[in-house]
C-alpha positions as CSV (number, residue, x, y, z in Angstrom):
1,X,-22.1,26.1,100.9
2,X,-23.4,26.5,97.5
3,X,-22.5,29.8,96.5
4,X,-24.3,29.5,92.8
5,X,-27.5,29.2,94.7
6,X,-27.7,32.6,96.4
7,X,-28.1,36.4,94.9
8,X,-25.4,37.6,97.0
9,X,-21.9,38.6,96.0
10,X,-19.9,36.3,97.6
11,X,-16.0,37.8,96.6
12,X,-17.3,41.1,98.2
13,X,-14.2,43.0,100.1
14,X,-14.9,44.8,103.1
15,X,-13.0,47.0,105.5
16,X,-12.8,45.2,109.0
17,X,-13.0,47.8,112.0
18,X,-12.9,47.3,116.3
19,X,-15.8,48.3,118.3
20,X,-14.5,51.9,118.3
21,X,-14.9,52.0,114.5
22,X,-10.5,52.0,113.8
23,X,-9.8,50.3,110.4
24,X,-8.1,47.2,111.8
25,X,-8.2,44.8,108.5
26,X,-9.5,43.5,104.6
27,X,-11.4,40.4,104.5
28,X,-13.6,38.9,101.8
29,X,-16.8,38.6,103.0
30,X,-16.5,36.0,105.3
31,X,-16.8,35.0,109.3
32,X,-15.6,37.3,111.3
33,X,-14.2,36.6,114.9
34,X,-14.9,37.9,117.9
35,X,-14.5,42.0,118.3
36,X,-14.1,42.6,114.1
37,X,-17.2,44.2,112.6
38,X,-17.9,44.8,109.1
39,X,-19.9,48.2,108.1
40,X,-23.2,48.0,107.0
41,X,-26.2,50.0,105.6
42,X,-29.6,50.6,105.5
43,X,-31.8,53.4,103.9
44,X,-35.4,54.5,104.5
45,X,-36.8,56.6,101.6
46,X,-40.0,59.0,102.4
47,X,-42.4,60.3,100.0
48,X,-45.4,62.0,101.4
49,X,-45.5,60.2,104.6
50,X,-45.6,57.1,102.9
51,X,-42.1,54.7,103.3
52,X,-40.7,52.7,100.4
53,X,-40.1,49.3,101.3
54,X,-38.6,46.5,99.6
55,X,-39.2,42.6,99.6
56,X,-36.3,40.5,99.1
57,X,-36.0,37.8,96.6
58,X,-36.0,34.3,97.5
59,X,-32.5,33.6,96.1
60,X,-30.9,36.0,99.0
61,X,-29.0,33.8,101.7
62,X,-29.9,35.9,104.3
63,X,-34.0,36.7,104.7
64,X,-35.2,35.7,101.6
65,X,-38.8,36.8,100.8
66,X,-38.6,39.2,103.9
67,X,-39.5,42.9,103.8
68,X,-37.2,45.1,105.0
69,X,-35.9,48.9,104.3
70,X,-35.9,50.8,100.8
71,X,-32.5,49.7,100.4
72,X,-29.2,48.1,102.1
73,X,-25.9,46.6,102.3
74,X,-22.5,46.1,103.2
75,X,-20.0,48.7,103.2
76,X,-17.0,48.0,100.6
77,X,-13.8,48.4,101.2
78,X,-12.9,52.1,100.4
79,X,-16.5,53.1,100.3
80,X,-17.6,55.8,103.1
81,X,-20.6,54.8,104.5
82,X,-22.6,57.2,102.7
83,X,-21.1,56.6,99.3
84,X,-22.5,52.6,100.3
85,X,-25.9,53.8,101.1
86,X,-25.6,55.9,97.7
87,X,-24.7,53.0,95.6
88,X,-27.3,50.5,97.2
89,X,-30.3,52.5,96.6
90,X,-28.8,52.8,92.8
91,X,-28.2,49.4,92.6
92,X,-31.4,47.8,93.7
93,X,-33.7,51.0,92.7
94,X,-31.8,52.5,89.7
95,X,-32.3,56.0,90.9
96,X,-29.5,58.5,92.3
97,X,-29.7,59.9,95.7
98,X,-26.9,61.8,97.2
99,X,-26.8,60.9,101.0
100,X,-24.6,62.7,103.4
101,X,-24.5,63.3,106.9
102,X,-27.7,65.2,107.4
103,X,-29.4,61.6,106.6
104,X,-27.6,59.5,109.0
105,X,-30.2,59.3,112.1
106,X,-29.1,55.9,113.6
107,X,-26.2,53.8,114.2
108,X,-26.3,50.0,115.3
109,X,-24.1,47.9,116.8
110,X,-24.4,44.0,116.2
111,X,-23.2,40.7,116.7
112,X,-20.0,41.4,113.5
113,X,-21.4,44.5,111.8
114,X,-22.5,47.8,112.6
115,X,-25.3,49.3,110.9
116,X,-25.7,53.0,109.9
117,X,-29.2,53.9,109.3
118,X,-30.4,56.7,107.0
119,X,-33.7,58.7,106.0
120,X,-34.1,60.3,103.0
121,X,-37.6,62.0,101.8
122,X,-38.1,63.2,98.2
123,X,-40.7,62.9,95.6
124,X,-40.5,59.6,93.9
125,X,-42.0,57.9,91.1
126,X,-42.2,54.0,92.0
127,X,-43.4,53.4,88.1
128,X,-39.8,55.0,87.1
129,X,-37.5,52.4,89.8
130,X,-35.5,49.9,87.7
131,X,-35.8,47.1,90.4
132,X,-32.3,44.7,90.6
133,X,-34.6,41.6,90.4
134,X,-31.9,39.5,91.7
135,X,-32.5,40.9,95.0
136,X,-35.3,42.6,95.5
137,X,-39.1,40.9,94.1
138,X,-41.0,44.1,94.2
139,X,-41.0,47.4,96.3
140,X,-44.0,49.0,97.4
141,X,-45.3,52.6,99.5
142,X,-46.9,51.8,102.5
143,X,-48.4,54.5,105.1
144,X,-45.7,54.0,108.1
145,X,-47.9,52.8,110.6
146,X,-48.7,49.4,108.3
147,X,-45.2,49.4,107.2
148,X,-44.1,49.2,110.7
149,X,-47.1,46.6,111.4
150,X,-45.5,44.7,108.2
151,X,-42.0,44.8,109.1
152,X,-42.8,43.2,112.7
153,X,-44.8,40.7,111.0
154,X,-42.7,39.9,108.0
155,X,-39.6,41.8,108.2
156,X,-36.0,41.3,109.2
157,X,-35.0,41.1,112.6
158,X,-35.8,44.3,114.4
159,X,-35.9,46.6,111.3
160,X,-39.4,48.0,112.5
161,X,-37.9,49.9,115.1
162,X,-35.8,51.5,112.9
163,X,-38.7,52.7,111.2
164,X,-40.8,53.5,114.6
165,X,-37.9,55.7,115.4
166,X,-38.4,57.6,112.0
167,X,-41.9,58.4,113.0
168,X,-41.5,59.6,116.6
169,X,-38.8,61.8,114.7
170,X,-41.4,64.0,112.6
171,X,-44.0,64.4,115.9
């Protein structure tokens, strides 16, 4: 594969953990085998009941030029899951959010990662988001219903459900 090609961090290290979430290895980023799952995660910011979603560059290896959540990632090795979700909504949005426990709302288990889902709402200035352009092509506020209309259209796998969740959450 031609590494040079893609956005992605390719020497990333990440924790490697069983099904019952036990630290059970290091690896680079690479294939995992059967029963070792790397952590992953993704974030959904609110700002009155409008979501913040992000389209991904064309340069990513994985979904390029998809929408998907506000902001997500892979979990590095030593990072909590929170301090990952933390440092992926800096990195791609430039802005600081503390998330902690009281965001978590959803954990899924895959193929080789699991994914811990948070939700975050706070006022937000999209004008004032320095945007990592080597991942993410533009962000944008939609009203949840057409962002979960977009995300089954031209989003990543399932991640509208995620969102779909979020809304039968606040009713």
């Amino acid at each position: 594969m031609n590494e040079k090609k893609y956005s992605d961090n390719f020497n990333e290290i990440w924790d490697i953990y069983n099904i019952n979430l036990q630290k059970i290895g290091i690896k680079r980023r690479d294939t995992l085998i059967k029963g070792e799952f790397h952590l992953v995660v993704g974030v959904f910011v609110l700002d009155n009941n409008k979501v913040l979603l992000q389209k991904r560059t064309l340069s990513k290896l994985n979904n390029p030029g998809k929408w998907q959540e506000t902001a997500g990632g892979s979990v590095l090795s030593g990072e909590s899951i929170y301090m990952a979700a933390s440092r992926e909504v800096c990195e791609e949005l430039g802005i600081n959010l503390r998330i902690e426990a009281d965001n978590f709302f959803f954990k899924e288990i895959r193929e080789s990662w699991i994914t811990f889902w948070f939700v975050v709402t706070t006022q937000l200035d999209i004008n004032k988001l320095i945007i990592q352009k080597t991942e993410v092509d533009k962000v944008e506020f939609f009203e949840i219903t057409k962002a979960i209309e977009l995300l089954k259209n031209k989003g990543i796998d399932n991640t509208w459900e995620r969102l779909k969740l979020i809304s039968q959450m606040d009713n």
